[in-house]
C-alpha positions as CSV (number, residue, x, y, z in Angstrom):
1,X,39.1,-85.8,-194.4
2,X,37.5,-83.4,-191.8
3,X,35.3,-86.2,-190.3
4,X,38.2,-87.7,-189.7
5,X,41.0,-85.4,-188.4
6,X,41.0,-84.3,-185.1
7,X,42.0,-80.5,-186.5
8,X,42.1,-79.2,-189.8
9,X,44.0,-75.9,-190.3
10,X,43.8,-73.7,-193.7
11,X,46.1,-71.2,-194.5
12,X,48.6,-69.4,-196.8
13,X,51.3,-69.6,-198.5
14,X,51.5,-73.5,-198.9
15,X,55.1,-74.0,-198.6
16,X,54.5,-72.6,-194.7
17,X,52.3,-75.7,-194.4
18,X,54.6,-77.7,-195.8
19,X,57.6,-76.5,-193.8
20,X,55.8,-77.1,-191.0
21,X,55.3,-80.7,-191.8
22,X,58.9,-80.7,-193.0
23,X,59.6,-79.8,-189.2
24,X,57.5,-82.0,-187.5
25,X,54.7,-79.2,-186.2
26,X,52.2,-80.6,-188.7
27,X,51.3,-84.2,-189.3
28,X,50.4,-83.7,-192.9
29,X,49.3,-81.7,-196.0
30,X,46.7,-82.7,-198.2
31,X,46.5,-80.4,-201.1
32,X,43.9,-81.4,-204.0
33,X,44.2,-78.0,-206.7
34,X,46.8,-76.0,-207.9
35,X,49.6,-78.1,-206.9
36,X,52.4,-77.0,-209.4
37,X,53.1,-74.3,-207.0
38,X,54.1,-76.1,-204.5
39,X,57.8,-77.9,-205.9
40,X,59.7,-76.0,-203.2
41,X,57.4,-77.0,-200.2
42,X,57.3,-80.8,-201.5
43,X,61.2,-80.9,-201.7
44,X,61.3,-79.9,-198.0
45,X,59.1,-82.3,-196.4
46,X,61.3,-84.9,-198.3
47,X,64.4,-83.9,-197.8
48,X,63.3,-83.8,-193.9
49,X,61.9,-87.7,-194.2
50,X,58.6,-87.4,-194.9
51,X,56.5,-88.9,-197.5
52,X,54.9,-87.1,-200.4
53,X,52.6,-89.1,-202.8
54,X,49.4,-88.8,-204.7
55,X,46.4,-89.7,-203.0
56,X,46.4,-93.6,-204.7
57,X,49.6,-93.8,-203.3
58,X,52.1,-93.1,-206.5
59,X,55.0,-90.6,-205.8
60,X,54.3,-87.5,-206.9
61,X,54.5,-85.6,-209.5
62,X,54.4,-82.1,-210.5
63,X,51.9,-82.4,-213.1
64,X,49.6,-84.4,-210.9
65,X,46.3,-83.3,-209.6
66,X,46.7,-84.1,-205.7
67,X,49.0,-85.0,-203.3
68,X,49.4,-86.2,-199.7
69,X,52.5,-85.1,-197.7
70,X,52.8,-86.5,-194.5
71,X,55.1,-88.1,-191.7
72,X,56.0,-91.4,-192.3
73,X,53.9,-92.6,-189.1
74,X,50.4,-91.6,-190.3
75,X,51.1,-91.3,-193.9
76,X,49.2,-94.6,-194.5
77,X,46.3,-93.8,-192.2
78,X,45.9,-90.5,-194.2
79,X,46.3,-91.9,-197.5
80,X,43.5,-94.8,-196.5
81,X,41.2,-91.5,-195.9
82,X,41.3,-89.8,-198.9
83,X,41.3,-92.8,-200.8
84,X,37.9,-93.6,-199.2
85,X,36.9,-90.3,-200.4
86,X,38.4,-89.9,-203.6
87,X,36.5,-93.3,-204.7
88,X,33.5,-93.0,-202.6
């Protein structure tokens, strides 16, 4: 994903990521471990719009492994990238 993002920011908690997606600040969160945590964050950036799925593109779930939340303008793009490098 970093060779293909323009800027990757890191930082805790999660759910401040995710609100921040929620509110339009952040284009996406991809989150690949320890994603159980995370129910509160997820439910935001839905209930704002956006889209939250795994990264083949199924909704998600909280036992999955991944996910991708994003807005709904480059939540394709994104997906399309870490699908490239969760096969390749």
């Amino acid at each position: 994903m970093t060779n293909s993002a323009l800027y990757v920011r890191v930082s805790v908690p999660v759910t401040h990521q995710l609100a921040q997606v929620a509110a339009g600040r952040m284009d996406l969160h991809w989150q690949f471990d320890n994603v159980r945590s995370h129910a509160a964050g997820v439910l935001l950036v839905q209930e704002a719009g956006g889209i939250v799925t795994d990264i083949e593109g199924k909704p998600w779930e909280l036992a999955g492994e991944s996910y991708l939340a994003a807005a709904p303008g480059v939540h394709g793009a994104a997906l399309e990238v870490l699908s490239a490098w969760a096969v390749g």
